[in-house]
Backbone as CSV, one residue per row, in Angstrom:
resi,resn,N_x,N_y,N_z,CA_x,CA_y,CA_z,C_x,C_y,C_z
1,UNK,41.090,21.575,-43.750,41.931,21.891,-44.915,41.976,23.397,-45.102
2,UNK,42.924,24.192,-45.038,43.460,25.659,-45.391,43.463,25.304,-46.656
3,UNK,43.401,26.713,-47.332,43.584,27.556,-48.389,44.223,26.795,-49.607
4,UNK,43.457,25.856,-50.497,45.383,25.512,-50.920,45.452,25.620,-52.378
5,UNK,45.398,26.985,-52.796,45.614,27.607,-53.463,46.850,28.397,-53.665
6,UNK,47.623,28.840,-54.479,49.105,29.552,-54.232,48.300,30.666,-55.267
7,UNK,49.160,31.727,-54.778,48.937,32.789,-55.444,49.867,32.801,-57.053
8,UNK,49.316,32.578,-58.182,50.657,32.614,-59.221,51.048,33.617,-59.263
9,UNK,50.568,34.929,-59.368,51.717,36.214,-59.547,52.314,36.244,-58.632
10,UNK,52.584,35.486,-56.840,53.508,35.351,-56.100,55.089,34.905,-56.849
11,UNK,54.817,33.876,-57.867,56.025,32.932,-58.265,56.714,33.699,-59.279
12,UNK,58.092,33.770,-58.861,59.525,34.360,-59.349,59.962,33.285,-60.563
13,UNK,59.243,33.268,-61.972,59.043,32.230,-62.499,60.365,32.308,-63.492
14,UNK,61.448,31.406,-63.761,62.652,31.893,-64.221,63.347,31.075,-64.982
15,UNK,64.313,30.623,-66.084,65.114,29.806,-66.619,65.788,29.214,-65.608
16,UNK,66.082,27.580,-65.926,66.651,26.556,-65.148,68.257,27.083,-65.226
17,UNK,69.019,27.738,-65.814,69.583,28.198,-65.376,70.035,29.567,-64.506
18,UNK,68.806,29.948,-64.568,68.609,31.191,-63.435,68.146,30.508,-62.097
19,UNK,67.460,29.287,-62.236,67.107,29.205,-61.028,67.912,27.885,-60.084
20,UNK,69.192,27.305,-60.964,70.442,26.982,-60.490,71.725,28.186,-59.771
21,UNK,71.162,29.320,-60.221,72.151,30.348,-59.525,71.752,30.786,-58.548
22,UNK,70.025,31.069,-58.900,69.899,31.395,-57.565,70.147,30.710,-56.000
23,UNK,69.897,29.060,-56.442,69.676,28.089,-55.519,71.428,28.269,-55.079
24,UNK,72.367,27.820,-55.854,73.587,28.037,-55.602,73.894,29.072,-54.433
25,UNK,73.060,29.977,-55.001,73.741,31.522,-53.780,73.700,31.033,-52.740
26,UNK,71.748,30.860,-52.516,71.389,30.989,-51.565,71.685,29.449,-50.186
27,UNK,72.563,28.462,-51.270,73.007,27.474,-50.974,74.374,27.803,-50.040
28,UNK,75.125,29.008,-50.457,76.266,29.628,-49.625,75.429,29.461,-47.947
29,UNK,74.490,30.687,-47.968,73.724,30.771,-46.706,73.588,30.328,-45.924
30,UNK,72.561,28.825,-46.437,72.422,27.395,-45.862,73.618,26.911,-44.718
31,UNK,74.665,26.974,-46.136,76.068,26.245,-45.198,76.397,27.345,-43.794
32,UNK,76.143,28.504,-44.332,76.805,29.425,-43.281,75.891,28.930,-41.976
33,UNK,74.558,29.688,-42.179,74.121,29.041,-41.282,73.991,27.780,-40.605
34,UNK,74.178,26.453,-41.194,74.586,24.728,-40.392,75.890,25.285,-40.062
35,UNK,76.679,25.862,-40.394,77.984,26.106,-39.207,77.272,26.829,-38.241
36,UNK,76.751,28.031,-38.498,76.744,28.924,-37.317,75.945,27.664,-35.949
37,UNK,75.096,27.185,-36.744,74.199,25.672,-35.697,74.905,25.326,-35.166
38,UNK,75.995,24.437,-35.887,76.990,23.529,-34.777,78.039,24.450,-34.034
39,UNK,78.516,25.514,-34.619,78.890,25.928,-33.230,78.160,26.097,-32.095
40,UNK,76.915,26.971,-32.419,75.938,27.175,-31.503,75.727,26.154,-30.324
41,UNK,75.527,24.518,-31.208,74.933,23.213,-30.319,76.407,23.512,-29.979
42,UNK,77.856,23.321,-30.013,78.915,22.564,-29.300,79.042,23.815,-27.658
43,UNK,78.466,25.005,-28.301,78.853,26.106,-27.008,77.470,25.644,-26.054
44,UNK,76.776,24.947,-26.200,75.658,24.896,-25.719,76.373,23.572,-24.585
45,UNK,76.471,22.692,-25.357,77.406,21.342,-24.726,77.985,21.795,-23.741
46,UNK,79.040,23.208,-23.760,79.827,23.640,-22.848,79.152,24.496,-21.718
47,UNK,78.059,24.730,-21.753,77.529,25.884,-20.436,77.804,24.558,-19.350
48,UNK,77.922,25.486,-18.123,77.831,25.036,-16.909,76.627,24.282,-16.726
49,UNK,76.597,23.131,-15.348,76.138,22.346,-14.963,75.449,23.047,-13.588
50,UNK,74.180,22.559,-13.168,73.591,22.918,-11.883,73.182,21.766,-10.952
51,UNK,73.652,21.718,-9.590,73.172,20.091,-9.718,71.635,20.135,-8.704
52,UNK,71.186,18.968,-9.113,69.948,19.082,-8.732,69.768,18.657,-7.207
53,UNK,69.337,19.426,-6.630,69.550,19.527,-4.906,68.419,18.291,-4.409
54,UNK,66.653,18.497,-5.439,65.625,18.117,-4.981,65.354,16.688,-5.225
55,UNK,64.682,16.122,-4.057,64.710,14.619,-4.999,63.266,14.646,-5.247
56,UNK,62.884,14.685,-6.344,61.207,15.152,-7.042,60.951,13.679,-7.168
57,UNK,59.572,13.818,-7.171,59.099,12.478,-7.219,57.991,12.410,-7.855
58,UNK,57.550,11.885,-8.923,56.553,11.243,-9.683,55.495,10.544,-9.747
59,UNK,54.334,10.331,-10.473,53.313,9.574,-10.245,53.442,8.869,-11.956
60,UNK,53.742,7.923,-11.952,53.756,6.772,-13.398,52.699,5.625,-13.457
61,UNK,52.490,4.976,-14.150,52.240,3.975,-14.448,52.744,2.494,-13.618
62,UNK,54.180,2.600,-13.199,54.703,1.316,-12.285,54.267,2.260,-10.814
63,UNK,53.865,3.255,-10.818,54.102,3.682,-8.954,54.683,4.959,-8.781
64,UNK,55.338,5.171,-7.844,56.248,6.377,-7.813,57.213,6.295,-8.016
65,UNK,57.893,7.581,-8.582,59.346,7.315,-9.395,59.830,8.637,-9.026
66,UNK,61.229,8.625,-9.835,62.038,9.612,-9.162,62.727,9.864,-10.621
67,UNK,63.079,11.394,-10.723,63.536,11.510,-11.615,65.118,11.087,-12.017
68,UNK,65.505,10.643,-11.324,66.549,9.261,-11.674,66.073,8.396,-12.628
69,UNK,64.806,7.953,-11.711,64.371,6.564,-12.527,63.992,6.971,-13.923
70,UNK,63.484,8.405,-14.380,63.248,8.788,-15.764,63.956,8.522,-16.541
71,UNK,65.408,8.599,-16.608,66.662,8.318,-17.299,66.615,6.492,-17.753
72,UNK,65.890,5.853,-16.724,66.188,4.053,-17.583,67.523,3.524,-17.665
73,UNK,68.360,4.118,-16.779,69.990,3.532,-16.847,70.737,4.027,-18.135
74,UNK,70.001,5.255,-18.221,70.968,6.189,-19.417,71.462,7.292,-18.711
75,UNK,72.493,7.914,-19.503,73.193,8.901,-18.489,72.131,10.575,-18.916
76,UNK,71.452,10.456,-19.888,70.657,11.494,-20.299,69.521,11.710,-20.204
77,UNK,68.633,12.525,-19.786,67.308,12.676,-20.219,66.667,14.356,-20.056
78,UNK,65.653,13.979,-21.511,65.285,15.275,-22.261,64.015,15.149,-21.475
79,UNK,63.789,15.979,-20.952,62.470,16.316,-20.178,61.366,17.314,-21.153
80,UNK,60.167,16.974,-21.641,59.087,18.142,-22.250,58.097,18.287,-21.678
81,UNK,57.903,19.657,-21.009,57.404,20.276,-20.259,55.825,20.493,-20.941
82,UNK,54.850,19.598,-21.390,53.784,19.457,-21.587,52.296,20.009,-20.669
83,UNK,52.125,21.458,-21.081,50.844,22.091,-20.728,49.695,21.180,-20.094
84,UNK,49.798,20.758,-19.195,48.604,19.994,-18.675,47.972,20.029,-17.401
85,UNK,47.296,20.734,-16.847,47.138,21.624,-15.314,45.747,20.565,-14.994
86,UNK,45.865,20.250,-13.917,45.018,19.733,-13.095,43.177,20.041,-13.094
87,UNK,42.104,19.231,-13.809,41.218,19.909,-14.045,41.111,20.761,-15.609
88,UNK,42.250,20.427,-16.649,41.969,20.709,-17.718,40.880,19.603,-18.632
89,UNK,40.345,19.881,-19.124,39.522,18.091,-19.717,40.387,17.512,-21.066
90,UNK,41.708,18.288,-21.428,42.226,17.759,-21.937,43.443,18.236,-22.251
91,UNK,44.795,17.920,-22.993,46.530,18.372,-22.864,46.435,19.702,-23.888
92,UNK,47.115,20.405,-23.738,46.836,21.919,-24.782,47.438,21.682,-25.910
93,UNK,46.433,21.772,-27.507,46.729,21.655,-28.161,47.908,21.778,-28.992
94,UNK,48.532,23.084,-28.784,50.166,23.109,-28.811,50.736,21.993,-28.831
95,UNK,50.852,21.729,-27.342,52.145,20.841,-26.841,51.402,19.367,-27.526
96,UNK,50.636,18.968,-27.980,49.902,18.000,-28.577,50.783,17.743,-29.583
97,UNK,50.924,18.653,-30.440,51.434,18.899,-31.540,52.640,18.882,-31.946
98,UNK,53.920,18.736,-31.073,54.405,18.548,-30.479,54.939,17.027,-30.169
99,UNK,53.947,17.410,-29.281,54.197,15.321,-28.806,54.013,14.508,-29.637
100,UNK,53.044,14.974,-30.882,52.942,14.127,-32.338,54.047,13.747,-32.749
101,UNK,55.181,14.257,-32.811,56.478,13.601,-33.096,56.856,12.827,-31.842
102,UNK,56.955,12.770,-30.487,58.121,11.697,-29.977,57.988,10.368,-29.889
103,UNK,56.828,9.628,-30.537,57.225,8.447,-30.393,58.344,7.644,-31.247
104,UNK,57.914,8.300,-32.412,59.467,8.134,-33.396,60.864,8.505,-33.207
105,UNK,61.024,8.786,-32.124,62.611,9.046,-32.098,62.894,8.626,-30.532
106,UNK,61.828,8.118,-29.678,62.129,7.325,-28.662,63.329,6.463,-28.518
107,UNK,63.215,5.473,-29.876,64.066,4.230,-29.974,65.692,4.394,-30.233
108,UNK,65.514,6.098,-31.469,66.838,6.584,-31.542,67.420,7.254,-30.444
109,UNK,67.020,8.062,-29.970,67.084,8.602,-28.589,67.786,7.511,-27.499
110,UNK,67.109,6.425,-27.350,67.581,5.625,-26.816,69.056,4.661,-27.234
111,UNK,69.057,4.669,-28.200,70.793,4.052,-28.761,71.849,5.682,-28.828
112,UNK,71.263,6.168,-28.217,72.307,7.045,-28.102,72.617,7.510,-26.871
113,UNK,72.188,6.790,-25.817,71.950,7.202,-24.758,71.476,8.499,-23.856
114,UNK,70.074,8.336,-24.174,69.159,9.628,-24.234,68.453,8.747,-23.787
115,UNK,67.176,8.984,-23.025,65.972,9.121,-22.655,65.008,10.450,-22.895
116,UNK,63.880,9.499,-23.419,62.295,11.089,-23.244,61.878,10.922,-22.298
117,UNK,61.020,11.668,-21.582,59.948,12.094,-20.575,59.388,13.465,-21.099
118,UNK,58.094,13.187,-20.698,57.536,13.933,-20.967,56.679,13.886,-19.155
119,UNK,56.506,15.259,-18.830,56.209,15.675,-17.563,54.646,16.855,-17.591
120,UNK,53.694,16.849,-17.068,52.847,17.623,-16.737,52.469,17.329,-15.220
121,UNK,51.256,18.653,-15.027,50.877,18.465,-13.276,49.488,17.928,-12.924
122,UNK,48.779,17.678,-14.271,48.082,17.172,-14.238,47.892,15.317,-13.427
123,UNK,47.062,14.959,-12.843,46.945,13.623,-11.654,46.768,12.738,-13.324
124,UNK,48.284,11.599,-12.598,48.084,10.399,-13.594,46.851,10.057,-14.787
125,UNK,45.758,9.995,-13.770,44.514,9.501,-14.727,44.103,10.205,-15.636
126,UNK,44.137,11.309,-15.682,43.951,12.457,-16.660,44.792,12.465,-17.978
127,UNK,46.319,12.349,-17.315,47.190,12.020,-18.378,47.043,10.772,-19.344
128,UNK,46.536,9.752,-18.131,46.448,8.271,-19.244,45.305,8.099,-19.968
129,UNK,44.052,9.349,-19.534,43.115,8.858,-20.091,43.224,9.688,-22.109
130,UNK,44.183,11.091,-21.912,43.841,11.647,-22.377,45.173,11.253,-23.929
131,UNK,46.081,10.504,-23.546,47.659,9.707,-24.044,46.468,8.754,-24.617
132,UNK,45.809,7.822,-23.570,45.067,6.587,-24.627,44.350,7.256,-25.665
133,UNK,43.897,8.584,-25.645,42.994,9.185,-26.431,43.671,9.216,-27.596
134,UNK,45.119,9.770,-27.745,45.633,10.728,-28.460,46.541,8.960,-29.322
135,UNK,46.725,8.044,-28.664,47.162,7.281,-29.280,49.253,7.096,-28.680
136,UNK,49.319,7.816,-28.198,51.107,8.082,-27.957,51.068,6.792,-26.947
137,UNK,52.871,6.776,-26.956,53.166,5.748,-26.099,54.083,5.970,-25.144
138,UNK,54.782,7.329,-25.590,56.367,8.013,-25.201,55.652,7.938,-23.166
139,UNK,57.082,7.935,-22.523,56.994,7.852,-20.924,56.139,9.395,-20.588
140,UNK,55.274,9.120,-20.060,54.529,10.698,-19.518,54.024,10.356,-17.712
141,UNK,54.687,10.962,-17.296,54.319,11.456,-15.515,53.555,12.574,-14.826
142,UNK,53.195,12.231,-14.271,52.694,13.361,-13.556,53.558,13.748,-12.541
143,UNK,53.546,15.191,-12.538,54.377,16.165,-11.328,53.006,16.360,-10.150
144,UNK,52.050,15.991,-10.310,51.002,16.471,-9.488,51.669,16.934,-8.032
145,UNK,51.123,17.717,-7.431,51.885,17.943,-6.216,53.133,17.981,-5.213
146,UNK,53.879,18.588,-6.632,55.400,18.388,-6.744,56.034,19.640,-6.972
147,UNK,56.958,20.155,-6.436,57.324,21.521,-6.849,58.334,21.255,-8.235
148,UNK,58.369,20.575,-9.030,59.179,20.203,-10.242,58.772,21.721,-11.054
149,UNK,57.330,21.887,-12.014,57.215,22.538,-12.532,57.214,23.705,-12.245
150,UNK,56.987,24.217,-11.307,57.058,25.631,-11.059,58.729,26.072,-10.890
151,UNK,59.990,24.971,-10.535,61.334,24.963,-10.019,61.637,25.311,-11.530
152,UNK,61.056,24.595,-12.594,61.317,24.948,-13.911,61.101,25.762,-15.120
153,UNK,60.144,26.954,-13.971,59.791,28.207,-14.948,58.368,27.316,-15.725
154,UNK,57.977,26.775,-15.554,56.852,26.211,-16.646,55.271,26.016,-16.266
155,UNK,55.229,26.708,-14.580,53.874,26.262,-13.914,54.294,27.377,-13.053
156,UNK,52.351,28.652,-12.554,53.098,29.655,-12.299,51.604,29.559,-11.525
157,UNK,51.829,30.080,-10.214,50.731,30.002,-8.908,50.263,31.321,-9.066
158,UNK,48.745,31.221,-8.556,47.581,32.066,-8.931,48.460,33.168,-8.689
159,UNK,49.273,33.774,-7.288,49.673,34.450,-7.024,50.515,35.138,-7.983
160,UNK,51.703,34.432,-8.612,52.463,34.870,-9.486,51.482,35.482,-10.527
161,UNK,50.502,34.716,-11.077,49.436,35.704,-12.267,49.058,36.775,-11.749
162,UNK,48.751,36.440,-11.125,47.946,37.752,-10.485,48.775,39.535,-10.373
163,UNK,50.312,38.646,-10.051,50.858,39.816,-9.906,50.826,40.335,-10.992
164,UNK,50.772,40.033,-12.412,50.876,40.720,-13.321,52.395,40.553,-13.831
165,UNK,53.308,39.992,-13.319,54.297,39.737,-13.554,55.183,38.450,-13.153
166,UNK,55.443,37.562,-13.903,56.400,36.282,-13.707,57.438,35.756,-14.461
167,UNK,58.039,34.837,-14.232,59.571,34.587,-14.976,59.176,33.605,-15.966
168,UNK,59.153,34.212,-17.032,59.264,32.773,-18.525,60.547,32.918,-19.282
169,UNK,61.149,32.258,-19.610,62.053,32.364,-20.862,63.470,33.107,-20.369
170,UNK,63.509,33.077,-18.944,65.157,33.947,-18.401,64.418,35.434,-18.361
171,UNK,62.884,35.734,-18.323,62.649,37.146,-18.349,61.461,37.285,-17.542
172,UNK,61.073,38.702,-16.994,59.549,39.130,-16.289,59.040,38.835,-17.669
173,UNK,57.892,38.172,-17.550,56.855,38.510,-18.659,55.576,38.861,-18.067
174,UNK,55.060,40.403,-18.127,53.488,40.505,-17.824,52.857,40.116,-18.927
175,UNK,51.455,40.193,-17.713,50.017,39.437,-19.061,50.225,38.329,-18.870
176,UNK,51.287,37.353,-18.668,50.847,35.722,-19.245,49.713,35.466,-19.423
177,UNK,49.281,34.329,-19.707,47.907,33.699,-20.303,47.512,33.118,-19.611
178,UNK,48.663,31.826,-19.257,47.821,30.955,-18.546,49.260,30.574,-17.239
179,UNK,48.664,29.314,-16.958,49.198,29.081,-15.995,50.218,28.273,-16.142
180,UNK,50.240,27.459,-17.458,51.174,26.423,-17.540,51.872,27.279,-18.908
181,UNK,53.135,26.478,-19.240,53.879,27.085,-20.562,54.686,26.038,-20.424
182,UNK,55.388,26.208,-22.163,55.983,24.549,-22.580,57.390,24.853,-22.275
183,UNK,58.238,23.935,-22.804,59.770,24.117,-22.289,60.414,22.857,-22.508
184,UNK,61.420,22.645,-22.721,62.165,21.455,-22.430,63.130,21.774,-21.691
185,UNK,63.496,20.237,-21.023,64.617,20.669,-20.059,65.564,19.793,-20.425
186,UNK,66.939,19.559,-19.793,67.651,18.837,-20.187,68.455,18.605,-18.955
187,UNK,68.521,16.826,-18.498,69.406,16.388,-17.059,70.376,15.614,-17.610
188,UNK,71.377,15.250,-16.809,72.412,14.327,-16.973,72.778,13.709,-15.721
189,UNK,73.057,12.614,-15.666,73.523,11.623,-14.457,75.144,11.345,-14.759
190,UNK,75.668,11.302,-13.835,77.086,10.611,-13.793,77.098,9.333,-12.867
191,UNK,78.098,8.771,-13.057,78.485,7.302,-12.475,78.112,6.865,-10.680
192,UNK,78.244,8.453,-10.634,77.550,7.892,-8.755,75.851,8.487,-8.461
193,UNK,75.451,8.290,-9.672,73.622,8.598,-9.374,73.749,10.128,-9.288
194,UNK,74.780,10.646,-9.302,74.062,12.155,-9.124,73.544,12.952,-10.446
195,UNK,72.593,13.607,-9.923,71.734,14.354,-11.323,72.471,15.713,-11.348
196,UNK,72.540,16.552,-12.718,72.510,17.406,-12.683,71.528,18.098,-14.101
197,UNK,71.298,19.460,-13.981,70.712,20.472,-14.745,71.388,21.033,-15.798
198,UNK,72.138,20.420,-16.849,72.351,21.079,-18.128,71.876,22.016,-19.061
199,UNK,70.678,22.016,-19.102,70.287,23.229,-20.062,68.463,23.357,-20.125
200,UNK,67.942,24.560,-20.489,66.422,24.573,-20.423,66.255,25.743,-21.541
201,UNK,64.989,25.220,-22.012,64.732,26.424,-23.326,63.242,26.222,-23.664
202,UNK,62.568,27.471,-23.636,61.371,27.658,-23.417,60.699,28.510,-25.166
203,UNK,59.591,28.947,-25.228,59.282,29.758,-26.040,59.850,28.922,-27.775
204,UNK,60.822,30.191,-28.617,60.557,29.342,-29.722,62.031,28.591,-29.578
205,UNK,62.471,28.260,-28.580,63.581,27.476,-28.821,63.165,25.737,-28.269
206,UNK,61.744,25.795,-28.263,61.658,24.631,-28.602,60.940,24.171,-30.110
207,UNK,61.283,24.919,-31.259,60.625,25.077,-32.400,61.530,23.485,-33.087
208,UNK,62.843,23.569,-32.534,63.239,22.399,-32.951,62.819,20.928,-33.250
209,UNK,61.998,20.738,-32.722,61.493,19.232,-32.082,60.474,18.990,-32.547
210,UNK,59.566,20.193,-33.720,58.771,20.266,-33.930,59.127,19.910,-35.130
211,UNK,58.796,18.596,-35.924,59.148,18.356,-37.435,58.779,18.764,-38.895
212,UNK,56.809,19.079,-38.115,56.202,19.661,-39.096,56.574,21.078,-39.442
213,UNK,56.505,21.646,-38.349,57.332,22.990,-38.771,58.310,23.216,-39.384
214,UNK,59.394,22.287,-39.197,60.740,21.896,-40.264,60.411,22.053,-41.696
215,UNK,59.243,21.264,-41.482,58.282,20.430,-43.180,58.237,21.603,-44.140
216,UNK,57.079,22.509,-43.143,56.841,23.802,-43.073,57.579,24.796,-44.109
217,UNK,58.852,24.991,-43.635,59.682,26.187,-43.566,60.233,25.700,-44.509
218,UNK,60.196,24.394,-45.626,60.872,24.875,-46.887,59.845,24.593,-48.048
219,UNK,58.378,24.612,-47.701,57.564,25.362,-48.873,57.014,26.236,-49.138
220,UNK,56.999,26.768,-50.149,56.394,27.971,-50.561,55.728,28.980,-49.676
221,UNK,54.646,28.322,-49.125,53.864,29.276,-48.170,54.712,28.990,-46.856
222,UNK,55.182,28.276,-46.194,55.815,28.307,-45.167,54.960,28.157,-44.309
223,UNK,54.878,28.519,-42.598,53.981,28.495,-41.647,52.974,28.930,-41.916
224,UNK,52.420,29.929,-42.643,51.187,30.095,-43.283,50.711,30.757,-42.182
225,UNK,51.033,31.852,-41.020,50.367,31.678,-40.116,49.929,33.484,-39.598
226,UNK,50.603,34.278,-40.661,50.506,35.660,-41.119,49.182,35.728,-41.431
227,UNK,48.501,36.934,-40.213,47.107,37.605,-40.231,46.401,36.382,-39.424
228,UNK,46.494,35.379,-38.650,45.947,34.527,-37.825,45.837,35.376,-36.705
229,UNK,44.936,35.190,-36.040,44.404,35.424,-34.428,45.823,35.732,-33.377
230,UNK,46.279,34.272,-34.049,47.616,34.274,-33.040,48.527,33.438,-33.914
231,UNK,49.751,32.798,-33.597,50.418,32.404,-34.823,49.743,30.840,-34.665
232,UNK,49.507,30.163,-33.520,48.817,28.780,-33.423,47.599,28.196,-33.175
233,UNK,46.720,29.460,-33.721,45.203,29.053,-33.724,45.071,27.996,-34.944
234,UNK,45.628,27.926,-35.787,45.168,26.629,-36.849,45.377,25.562,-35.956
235,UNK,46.052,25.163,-34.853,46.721,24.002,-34.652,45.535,23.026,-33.799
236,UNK,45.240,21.872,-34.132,43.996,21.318,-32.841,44.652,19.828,-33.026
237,UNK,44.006,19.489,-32.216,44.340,17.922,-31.172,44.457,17.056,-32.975
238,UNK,45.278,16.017,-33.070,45.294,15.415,-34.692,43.989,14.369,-34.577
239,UNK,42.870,13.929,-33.802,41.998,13.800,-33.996,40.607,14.597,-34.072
240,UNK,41.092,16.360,-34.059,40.512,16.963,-34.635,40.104,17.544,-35.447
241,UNK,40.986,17.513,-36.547,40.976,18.263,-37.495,39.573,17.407,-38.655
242,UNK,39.135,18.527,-39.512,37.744,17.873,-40.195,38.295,17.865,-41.467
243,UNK,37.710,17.318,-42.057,37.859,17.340,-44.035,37.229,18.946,-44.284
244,UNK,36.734,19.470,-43.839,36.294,20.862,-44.505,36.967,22.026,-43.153
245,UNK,38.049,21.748,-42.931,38.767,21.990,-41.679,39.045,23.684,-42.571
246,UNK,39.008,24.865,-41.759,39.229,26.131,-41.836,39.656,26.844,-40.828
247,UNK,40.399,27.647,-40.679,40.973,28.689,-39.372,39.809,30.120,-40.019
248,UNK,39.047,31.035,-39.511,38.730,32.408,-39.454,39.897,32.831,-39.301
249,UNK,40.719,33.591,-39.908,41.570,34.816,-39.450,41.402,35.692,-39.095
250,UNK,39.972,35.925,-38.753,39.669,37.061,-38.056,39.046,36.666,-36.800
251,UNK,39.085,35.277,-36.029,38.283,34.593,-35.242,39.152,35.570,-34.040
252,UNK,38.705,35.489,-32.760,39.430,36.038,-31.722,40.093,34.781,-31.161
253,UNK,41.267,34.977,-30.561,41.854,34.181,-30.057,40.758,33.459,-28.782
254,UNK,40.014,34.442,-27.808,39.205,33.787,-27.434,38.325,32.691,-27.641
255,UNK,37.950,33.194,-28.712,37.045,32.343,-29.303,37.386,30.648,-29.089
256,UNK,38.780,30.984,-30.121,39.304,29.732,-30.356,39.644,29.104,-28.965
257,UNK,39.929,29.639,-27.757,40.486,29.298,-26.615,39.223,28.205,-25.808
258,UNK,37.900,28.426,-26.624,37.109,28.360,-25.704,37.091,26.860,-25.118
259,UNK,37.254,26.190,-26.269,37.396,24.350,-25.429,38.149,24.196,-25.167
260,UNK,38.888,25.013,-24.725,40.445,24.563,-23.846,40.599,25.244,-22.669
261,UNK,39.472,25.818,-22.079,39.306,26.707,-21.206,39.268,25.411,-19.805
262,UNK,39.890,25.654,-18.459,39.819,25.215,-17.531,38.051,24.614,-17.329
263,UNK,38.257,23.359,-16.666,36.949,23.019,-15.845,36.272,23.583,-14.872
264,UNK,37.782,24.095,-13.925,36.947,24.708,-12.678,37.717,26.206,-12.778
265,UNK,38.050,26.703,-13.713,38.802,27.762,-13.700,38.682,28.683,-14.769
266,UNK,37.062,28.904,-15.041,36.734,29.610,-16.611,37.905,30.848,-16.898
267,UNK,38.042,30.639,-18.157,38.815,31.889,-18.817,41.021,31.752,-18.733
268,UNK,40.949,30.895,-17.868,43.105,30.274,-17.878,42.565,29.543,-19.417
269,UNK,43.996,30.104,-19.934,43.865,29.253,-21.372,45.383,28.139,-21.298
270,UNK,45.295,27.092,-22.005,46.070,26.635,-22.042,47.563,26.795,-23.023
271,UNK,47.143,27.538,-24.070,48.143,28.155,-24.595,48.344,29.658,-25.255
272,UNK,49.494,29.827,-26.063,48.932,30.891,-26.649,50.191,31.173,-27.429
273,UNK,49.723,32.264,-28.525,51.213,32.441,-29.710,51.933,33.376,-28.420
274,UNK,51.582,34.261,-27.378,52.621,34.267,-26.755,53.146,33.304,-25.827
275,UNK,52.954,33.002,-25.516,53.592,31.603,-24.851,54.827,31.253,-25.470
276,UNK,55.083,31.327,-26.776,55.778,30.875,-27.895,56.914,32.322,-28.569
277,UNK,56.674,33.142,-27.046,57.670,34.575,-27.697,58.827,34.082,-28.070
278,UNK,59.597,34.662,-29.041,60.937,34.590,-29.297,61.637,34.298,-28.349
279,UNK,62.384,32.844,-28.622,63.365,32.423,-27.757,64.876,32.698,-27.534
């Protein structure tokens, strides 16, 4: 449990009809911005198509699969690029957080002809042991030994770290953190099985999908996440959190990194507020 106290000399405390005008104004805004959105989503609809050359292949639950078979005889599917590297002892809290929302919109997703997947490189058993943990049900595969994630900007070889420089987000980013980073992707099938590559968005343009954050951003304190370590050190696995639950704001990000640190690979972290640069 954070802070949950509000500051009262924060509050702009005002007559109900002052605070119908204000809402009014700032109600103009709102609208401006849900237009500026849907144009945004309809130009998005319109980018070009890439088609997918590779036939990638999967490790599931029925066997091996193909990312055809991800789709389920829908013409769509939203791919989430879930932090999970081979030898982690468990999925990075982030993308956890995250995945806390998709089982609820599986079913809608699906009457609209959409499919989820959710994809890491982590070996099947890891994934199922660590999904039974967490309670989810949404489709999750393993890419294990698959060039999928790295084809998708989201999994980056010792080499690439090392250089000090690699591609996240359409950009060089030096420093990265770790080795894996989140992302969604987005495929489409047409009538003769062929796949193609519609759209990918990494960093905070997957802030969307995230509901609590939605929740978030219209109370008072908002993300709450000003003077933190990093902006997502509060965030831990939802069977972690304690009744006397606290973030240090002065903790080092290390610190906090430390149970999420590789098995055989001390010091790769699995996430990080950069990871999450402006999208």
């Amino acid at each position: 449990m954070v802070n949950s106290a509000i500051e009262t000399g924060h509050a702009n405390v005002v007559s109900h009809s002052e605070w119908i005008e204000a809402r009014k104004e700032f109600l103009r805004k709102e609208k401006e911005f849900t237009r500026l959105r849907d144009e945004l989503s309809r130009q998005r609809r319109t980018l070009p198509w890439e088609k997918v050359e590779k036939r990638y292949r999967f490790d599931s639950t029925k066997g091996k699969t193909t990312l055809a078979d991800l789709f389920e005889g829908r013409s769509q599917l939203v791919v989430y690029h879930f932090m999970f590297s081979p030898g982690w002892e468990q999925g990075c809290p982030s993308c956890s957080f995250w995945a806390d929302h998709f089982d609820g919109t599986t079913v809608h997703l699906a009457n609209r002809d959409t499919t989820l997947a959710v994809i890491s490189r982590a070996p099947l058993g890891e994934i199922e042991a660590f999904k039974k943990r967490m309670g989810w049900k949404f489709q999750w595969v393993s890419s294990f030994g698959s060039d999928f994630n790295f084809d998708y900007h989201v999994s980056f070889t010792p080499e690439e770290i090392s250089s000090g420089e690699l591609e996240y987000n359409y950009a060089p980013m030096e420093g990265f953190p770790s080795e894996e980073a989140p992302g969604v992707s987005v495929f489409a099938k047409d009538a003769a099985g062929e796949l193609f590559h519609s759209y990918s968005t990494y960093g905070r343009g997957i802030d969307i999908l995230n509901g609590t954050y939605n929740l978030l951003d219209l109370v008072p304190k908002g993300r709450d996440e000003d003077g933190l370590a990093f902006t997502m050190s509060w965030v831990r696995h939802h069977d972690r959190y304690t009744e006397g639950y606290f973030v240090d704001p002065a903790q080092e990000a290390e610190d906090l990194f430390a149970g999420y640190e590789q098995a055989k690979s001390a010091g790769a972290k699995c996430c990080s507020g950069e990871s999450r640069a402006d999208g």
